[in-house]
ZAMARGU-4260 file (C-alpha; in steps of 0.2 Angstrom, whole numbers, plus 5000, padded with zeros to 4 digits):
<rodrens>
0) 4908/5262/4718 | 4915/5248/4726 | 4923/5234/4718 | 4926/5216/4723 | 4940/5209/4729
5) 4947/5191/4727 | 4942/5188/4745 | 4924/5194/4742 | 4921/5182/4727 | 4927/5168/4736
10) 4915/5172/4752 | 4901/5175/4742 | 4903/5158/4731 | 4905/5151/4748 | 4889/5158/4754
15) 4878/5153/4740 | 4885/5134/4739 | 4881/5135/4758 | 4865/5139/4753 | 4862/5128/4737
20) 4864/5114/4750 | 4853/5120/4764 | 4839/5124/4752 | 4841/5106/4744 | 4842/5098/4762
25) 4826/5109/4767 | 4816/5106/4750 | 4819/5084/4754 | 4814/5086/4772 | 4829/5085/4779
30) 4830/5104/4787 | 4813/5107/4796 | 4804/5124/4795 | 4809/5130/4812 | 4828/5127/4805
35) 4827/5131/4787 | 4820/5149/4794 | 4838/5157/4802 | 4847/5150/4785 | 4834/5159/4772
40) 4833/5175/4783 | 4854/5177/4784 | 4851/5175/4763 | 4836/5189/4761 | 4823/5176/4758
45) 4806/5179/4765 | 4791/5170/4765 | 4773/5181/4763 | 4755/5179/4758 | 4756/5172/4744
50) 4775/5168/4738 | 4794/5171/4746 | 4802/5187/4743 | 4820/5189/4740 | 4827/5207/4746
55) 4842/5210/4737 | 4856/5224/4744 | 4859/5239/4735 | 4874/5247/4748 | 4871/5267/4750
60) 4858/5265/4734 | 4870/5263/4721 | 4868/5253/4704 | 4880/5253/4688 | 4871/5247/4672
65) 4876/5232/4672 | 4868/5228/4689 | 4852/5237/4683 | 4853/5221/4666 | 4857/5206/4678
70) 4843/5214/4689 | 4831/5215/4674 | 4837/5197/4670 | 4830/5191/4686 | 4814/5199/4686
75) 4812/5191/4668 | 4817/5175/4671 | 4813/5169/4691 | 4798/5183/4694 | 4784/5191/4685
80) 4794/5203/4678 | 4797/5217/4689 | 4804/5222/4705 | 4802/5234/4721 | 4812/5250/4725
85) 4811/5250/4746 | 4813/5264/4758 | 4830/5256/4762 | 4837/5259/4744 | 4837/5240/4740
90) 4825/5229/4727 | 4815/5215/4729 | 4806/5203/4721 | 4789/5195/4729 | 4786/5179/4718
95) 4803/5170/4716 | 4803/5152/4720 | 4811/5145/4733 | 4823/5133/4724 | 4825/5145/4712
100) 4834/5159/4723 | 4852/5148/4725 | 4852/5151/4709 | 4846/5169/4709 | 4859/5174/4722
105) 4873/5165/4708 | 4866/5177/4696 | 4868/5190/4707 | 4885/5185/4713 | 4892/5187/4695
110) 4888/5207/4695 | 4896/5209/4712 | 4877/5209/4722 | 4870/5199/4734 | 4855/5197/4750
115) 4864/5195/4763 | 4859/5207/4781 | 4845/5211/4771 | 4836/5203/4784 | 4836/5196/4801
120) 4844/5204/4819 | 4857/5212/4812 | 4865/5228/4805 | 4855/5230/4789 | 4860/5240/4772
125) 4866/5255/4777 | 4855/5272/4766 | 4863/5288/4764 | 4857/5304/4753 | 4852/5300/4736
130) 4865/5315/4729 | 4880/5311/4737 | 4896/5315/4728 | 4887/5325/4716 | 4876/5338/4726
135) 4880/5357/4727 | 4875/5359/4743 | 4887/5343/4750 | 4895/5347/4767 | 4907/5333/4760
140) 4904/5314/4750 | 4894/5303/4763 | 4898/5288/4752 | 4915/5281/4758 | 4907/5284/4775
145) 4894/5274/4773 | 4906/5259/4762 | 4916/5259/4780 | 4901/5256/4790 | 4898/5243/4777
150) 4915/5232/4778 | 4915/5235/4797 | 4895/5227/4799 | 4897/5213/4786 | 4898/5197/4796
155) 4905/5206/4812 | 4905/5193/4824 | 4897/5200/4839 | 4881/5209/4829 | 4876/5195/4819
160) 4862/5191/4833 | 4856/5207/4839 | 4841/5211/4849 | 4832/5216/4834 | 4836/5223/4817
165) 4845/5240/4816 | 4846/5252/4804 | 4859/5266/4799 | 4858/5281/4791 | 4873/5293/4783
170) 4868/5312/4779 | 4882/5321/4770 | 4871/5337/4761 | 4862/5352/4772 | 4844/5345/4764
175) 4839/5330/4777 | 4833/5315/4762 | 4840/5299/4771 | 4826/5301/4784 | 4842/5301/4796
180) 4833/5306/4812 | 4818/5290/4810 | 4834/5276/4811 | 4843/5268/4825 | 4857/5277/4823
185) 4857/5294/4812 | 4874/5301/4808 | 4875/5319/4800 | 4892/5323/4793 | 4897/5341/4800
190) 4908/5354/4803 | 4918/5361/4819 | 4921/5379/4824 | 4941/5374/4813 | 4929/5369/4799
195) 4936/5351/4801 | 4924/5338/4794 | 4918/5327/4809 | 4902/5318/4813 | 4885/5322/4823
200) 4877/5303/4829 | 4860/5303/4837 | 4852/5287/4842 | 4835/5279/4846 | 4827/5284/4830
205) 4814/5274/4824 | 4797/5270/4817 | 4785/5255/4821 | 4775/5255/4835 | 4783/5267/4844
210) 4787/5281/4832 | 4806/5291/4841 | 4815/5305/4833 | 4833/5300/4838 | 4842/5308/4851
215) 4859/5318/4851 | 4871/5305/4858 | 4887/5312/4853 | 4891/5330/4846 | 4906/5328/4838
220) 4917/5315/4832 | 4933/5314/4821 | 4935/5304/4808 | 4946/5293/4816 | 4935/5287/4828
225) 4920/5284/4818 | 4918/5265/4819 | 4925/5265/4838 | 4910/5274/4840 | 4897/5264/4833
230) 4903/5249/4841 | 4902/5256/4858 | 4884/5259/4855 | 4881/5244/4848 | 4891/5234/4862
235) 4879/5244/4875 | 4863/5238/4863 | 4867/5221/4863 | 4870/5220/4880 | 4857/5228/4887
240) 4844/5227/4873 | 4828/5218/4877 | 4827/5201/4870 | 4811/5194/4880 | 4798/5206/4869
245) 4801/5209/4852 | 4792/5223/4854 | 4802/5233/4865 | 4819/5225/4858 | 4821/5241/4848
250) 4836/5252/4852 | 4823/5267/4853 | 4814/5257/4868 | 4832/5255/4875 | 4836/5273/4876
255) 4820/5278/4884 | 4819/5267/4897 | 4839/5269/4902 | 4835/5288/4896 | 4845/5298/4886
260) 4859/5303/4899 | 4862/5288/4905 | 4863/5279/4888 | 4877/5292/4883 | 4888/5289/4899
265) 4887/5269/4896 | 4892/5274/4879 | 4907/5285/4883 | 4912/5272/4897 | 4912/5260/4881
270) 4921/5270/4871 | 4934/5275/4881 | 4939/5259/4882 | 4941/5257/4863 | 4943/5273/4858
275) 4961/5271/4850 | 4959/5254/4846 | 4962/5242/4831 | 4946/5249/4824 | 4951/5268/4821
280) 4952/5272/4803 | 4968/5279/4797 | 4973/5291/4783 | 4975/5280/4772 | 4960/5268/4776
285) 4949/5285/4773 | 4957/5288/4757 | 4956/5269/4751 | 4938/5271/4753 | 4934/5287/4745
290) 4945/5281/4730 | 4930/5270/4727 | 4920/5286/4724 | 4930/5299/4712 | 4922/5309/4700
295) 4919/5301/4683 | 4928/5310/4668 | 4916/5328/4668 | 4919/5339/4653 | 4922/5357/4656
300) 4905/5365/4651 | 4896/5379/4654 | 4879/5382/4664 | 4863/5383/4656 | 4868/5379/4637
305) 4858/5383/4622 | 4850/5368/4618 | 4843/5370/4635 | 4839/5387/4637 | 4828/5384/4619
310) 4818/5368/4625 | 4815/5377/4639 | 4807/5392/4631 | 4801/5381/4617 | 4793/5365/4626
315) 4781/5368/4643 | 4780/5348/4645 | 4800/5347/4644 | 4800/5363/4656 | 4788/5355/4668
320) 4798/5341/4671 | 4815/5351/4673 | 4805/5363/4686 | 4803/5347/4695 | 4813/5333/4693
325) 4829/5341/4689 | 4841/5348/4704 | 4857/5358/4702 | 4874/5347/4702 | 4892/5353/4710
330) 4900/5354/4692 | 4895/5367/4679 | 4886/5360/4663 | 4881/5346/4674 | 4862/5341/4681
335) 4854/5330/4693 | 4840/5322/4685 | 4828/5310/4698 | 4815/5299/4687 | 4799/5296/4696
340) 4790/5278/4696 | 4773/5284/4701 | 4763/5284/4689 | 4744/5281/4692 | 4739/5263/4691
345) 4756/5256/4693 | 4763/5251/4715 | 4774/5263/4719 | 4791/5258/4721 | 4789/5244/4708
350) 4799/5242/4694 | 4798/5231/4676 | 4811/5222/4671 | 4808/5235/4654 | 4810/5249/4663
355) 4827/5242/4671 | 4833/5239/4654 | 4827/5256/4650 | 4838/5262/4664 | 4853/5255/4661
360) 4854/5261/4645 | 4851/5278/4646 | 4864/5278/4661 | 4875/5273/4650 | 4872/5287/4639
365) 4869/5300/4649 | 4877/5297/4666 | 4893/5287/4668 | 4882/5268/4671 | 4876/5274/4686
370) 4860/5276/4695 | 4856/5277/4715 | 4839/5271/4721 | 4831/5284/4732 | 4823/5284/4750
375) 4806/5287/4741 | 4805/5273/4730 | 4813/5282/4713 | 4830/5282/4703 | 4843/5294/4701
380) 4854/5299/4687 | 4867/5308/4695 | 4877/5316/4680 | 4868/5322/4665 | 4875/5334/4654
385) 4862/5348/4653 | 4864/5348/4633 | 4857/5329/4634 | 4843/5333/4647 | 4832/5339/4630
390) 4835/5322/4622 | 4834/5312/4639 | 4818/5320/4643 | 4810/5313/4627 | 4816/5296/4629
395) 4810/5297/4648 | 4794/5305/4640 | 4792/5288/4626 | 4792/5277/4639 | 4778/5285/4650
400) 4792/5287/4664 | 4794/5308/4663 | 4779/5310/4676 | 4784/5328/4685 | 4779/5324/4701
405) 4796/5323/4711 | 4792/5328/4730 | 4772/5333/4728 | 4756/5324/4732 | 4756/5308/4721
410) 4776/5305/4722 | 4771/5292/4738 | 4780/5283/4749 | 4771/5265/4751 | 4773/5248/4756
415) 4766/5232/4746 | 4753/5232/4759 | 4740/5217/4761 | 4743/5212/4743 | 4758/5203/4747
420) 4762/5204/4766 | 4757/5194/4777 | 4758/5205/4791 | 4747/5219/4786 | 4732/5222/4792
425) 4724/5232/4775 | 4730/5234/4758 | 4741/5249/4752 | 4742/5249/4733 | 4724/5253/4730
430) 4726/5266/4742 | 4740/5276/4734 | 4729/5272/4715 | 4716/5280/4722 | 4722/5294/4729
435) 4735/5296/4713 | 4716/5298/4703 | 4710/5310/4713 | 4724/5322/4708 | 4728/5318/4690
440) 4732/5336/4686 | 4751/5340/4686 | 4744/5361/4688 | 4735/5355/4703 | 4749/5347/4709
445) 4761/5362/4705 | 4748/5372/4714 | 4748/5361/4731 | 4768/5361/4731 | 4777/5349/4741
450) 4767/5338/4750 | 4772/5321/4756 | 4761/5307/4758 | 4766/5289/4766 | 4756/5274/4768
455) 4756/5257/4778 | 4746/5243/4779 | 4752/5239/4795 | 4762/5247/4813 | 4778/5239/4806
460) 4776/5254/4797 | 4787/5252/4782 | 4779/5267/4771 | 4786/5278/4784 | 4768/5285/4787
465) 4773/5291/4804 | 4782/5303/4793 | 4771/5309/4781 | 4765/5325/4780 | 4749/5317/4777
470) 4751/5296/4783 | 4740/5283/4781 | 4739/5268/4790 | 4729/5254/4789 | 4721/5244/4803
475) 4709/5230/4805 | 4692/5234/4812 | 4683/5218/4814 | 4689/5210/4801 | 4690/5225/4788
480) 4700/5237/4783 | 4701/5255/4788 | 4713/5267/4787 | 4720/5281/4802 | 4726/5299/4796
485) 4739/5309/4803 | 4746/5326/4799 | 4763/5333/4801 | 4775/5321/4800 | 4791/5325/4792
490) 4810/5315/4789 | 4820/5331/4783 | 4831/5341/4793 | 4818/5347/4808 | 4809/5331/4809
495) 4792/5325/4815 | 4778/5313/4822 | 4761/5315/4813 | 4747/5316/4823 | 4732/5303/4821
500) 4714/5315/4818 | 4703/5304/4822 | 4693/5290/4821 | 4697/5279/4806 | 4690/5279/4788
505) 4683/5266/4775 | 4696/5263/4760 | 4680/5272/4751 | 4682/5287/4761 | 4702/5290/4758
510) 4701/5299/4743 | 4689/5313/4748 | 4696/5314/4766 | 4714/5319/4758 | 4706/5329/4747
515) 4696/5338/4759 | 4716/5341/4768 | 4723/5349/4753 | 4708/5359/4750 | 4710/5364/4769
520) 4727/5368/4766 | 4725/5380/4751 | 4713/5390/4761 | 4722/5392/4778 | 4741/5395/4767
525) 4750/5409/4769 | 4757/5415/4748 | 4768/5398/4744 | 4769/5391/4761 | 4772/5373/4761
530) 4759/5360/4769 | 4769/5354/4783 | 4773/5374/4789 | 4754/5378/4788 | 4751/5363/4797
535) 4762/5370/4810 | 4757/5388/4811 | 4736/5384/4812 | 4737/5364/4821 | 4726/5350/4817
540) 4710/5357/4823 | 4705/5366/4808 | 4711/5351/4795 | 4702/5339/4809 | 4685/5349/4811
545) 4683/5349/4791 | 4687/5332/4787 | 4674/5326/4800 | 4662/5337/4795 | 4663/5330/4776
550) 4663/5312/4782 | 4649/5311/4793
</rodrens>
C-alpha cells in the first residue's frame, strides 16, 4: 500500500494545524455556523441527530494493522467504542466531540490516515473490488489504478467545488463487487482484441433519488491516457453541471438531460484537447504505483493441505464457514478469507474497538498486517495460508465473529438510518435486527442462497437499496415510519434497478413481508437458481400478489 512521503506529512500537519485553529476560532464565537460549515466538511466532520460524525478515508479499502490499533485507539478514547464500515470502504465514528476531532485527525496523521474529501463537492475516496491483487479471477491489480486516481483528485485545483459530490469506482476482477455501474464514473479494467490491458469508463451511475445504471461513454482507453480522460469528463461536469438544484446537480441528471451521445462528443472535444498532455501517465509513473502493491513474501505451498482437508472432514461448523466465507486466491496454498460483521443484535457495518484489536492481530498472524474493508460493510483477510485457516477459524469462532453468512440474506448492506441521521426519514437498524431474527438458521440460509438485502432510511439512499435484490426503504407517512419494498436490484456485473411492489408497510409488518418473498422465491425456483434470476424469469407479479395477500 502506499507510503508517505515527506511532502505528505508536511501537508497533512499543515491541514490539521489549519484546523486546530478554525475549530478554536469556531468553538469562541469567532467563526459563525454558516462559516465553520465548508471548514469541518473539507476535514470529514459532520454534524447529525444527536452528535458529529467524523468519516475517516480508507483509499481503495485498505488497512495495515497498525491502522486497524490507532483506529481501535480512537473508538476507545474519543467515541463509544466502536466504529462504522461504509459502503465506500471508509470508517466512521457517530459520537466524537467537536473539539476533540483536531485532535483525532493528529492521531490519525501519525499512521499515515486522514478525513479529507471524505466529504463535501468534491472527488470522494475512490472504492475498488475488495480482492484486488490477490484474486484468481483478476483481469489485472486494479489497485495502483485506483492510488493514481487518488494523487491526481487530492486537492486538484479545479474539482475542489464541484456541482455535487462524485464518486469513483475501479473494477479489476470478471465478478462486478465495487457496485461499479451505480457510481458517477465506473471504470472496468479490460482487454483488447491484442490482449492489452486498457480501460472501459461509463458514466452517470448513481443512486439517490433518481436511481441510473451508468452509461458506456468510452470503450477503450490505454493506460496512458487514463487521468486525461477523467479530467475531460470532469471539466464537462463542472461546467455544465447543475448548480441551482441540488437535486439535479448529479452527473447522472447531466448526462440525461444533455443525453448520452451528446455527453460523449463534449467529452471527446475535451479530450482531444488534452489527450497528450502533462497529465498522461508514463511507464515508469504506472510502475511507481504498482511498486506500492507487490505481492508480500508467499511461501511455495501446496493446494488443499492436510490439516485442511481433515478439519474439513472432521469439523461441519469449521466447514460451513469455509463453504462460505472463504474464496480461492491467485497463489497455490493460499486463501481469501472475508469475516462477516453481521451478527444479529449488532448494526451492520459497525465495528468495536475489541474487534479492531482483534483484527489487527490476527492479520498479523495470518495475513501480511493487512485487511481491506468491503463494499458490504465487512473485512477481508486477503492472504491466509490454508494450513492456518483451521486455527483462524477457531480464533474468529471465540470471539463470535465466524458467522457464515458471506453474500446470503442476513449479510445486509445498511445505513445508520434514523438513529443517527438527521436526514432520514425511519430508522434502519432495527429493521435489519428484525429481519436478521426472522432467519436465525444458517441451513435456512444455505438453502435460500445468495440473496442481497439493502436498506435506507432515507432517498439519499446510502444502503444502496435501489440495489438490493430485496431493498427497503424507509419513508415518512404522516409522521411515522413505513418502509417501501423492491425486488430485483443488483450491483454485480449485469446490473439493476429494483422495482417498488407496492404500497408501503409498518416496521411490524417487514419481517413477515420478506419472509413471505423468500418463501415465494423457494416455490417458483428452478433447482439452485438464485433469487435475483428467478425474479427475472417469473416478474414481480407473483412475489407482489402474495405479499399483499399476507398483509391485508
Amino acid at each position: 500500500m502506499y507510503r508517505y512521503d515527506q511532502y505528505d506529512h508536511q501537508m497533512l500537519s499543515d491541514r490539521i494545524e489549519q484546523f486546530r485553529d478554525q475549530t478554536e476560532r469556531y468553538l469562541s464565537g469567532k467563526l459563525s455556523e454558516a462559516e465553520f460549515l465548508p471548514l469541518r466538511l473539507q476535514n470529514g466532520l459532520y454534524v447529525q441527530r444527536l452528535a458529529p460524525m467524523l468519516r475517516v478515508a480508507v483509499p481503495y479499502g485498505m488497512l495495515s494493522s497498525a491502522q486497524l490499533r490507532k483506529l481501535a485507539y480512537i473508538a476507545n478514547h474519543y467515541d463509544k467504542g466502536y466504529g462504522h464500515l461504509t459502503t465506500r470502504q471508509n470508517i466512521q465514528f457517530n459520537w466524537p466531540a467537536i473539539e476533540d476531532v483536531p485532535d483525532i485527525l493528529e492521531d490519525l496523521s501519525k499512521v499515515e490516515m486522514h478525513a479529507i474529501q471524505t466529504s463535501g463537492n468534491c472527488i470522494r475516496n475512490t472504492t475498488t473490488d475488495q480482492f484486488a491483487g490477490v484474486s484468481s479471477e483478476e483481469i489485472e491489480d486494479s489497485r495502483p489504478y485506483c492510488e493514481l486516481i487518488r494523487q491526481w483528485s487530492s486537492f486538484h485545483p479545479e474539482f475542489a467545488y464541484l456541482p455535487r459530490k462524485f464518486k469513483i469506482a475501479v473494477c479489476g476482477t470478471r465478478t462486478d463487487q465495487a457496485a461499479t455501474q451505480v457510481h458517477d464514473i465506473g471504470i472496468y479494467l479490460k482487454k483488447d482484441s491484442n490482449g492489452t490491458v486498457g480501460f472501459q469508463i461509463l458514466v452517470g451511475g448513481g443512486l439517490g433519488r433518481t436511481p441510473v445504471i451508468g452509461k458506456e461513454i468510452i470503450d477503450f482507453v490505454e493506460k496512458p491516457h487514463l487521468l486525461t480522460a477523467l479530467e475531460a469528463i470532469l471539466r464537462v461536469y463542472n461546467r455544465l453541471g447543475r448548480r441551482d438544484n441540488k437535486y439535479k446537480a448529479r452527473i447522472k441528471i447531466l448526462v440525461k438531460e444533455t443525453g448520452v451521445d451528446r455527453f460523449k462528443t463534449l467529452v471527446m472535444q475535451e479530450w482531444k484537447e488534452i489527450k497528450n498532455g502533462p497529465l498522461t501517465i508514463t511507464e515508469q509513473e504506472i510502475k511507481r504505483c504498482k511498486d506500492y502493491f507487490i505481492d508480500p513474501n508467499y511461501e511455495k505451498l501446496l493446494d488443499a493441505p492436510d490439516t485442511l482437508i481433515s478439519e474439513l472432514h472432521n469439523n461441519v461448523l469449521f466447514k460451513s464457514w469455509y463453504d462460505q466465507n472463504v474464496n480461492s486466491h491467485k497463489r497455490p496454498g493460499y486463501s481469501i478469507v472475508t469475516v462477516c460483521f453481521k451478527e444479529t443484535g449488532i448494526a451492520p457495518g459497525d465495528i468495536s474497538d475489541v474487534q479492531l484489536n482483534l483484527v489487527a492481530d490476527l492479520a498479523d498472524e495470518y495475513s501480511f498486517s493487512e485487511v481491506r474493508v468491503t463494499h458490504h460493510q465487512n473485512i477481508v483477510l486477503a492472504n491466509v495460508r490454508q494450513s492456518d485457516l483451521p486455527a483462524l477459524w477457531h480464533k474468529l469462532s471465540n470471539a463470535s465473529l465466524s458467522t457464515a453468512n458471506l453474500g446470503l440474506l442476513t449479510d445486509m448492506i445498511c445505513c445508520p438510518g434514523g438513529d443517527f441521521c438527521a436526514l432520514a426519514n425511519a430508522k434502519s437498524l432495527p429493521i435489519a435486527e428484525s429481519i436478521q431474527r426472522q432467519f436465525p438458521n444458517e441451513e435456512i440460509l444455505r438453502k435460500i442462497g445468495a440473496l442481497r438485502i439493502n436498506i435506507s432510511g432515507c432517498m439519499n439512499a446510502c444502503g444502496h437499496h435501489h440495489v438490493g435484490n430485496i431493498g427497503i426503504l424507509g419513508v415518512d407517512k404522516k409522521g411515522e415510519e413505513f418502509y417501501q419494498v423492491s425486488l430485483g436490484g443488483s450491483s454485480r456485473n449485469q446490473a439493476s434497478i429494483g422495482k417498488i411492489i407496492g404500497p408501503a408497510f409498518s416496521e411490524s409488518e417487514i419481517p413477515i413481508v420478506i419472509q413471505t418473498i423468500v418463501d415465494t422465491y423457494l416455490s417458483l425456483r428452478i433447482s439452485k437458481e438464485e433469487f435475483i434470476d428467478t425474479y427475472k424469469r417469473v416478474g414481480i407479479e407473483p412475489f407482489k400478489e402474495k405479499v399483499y395477500a399476507n398483509t391485508d
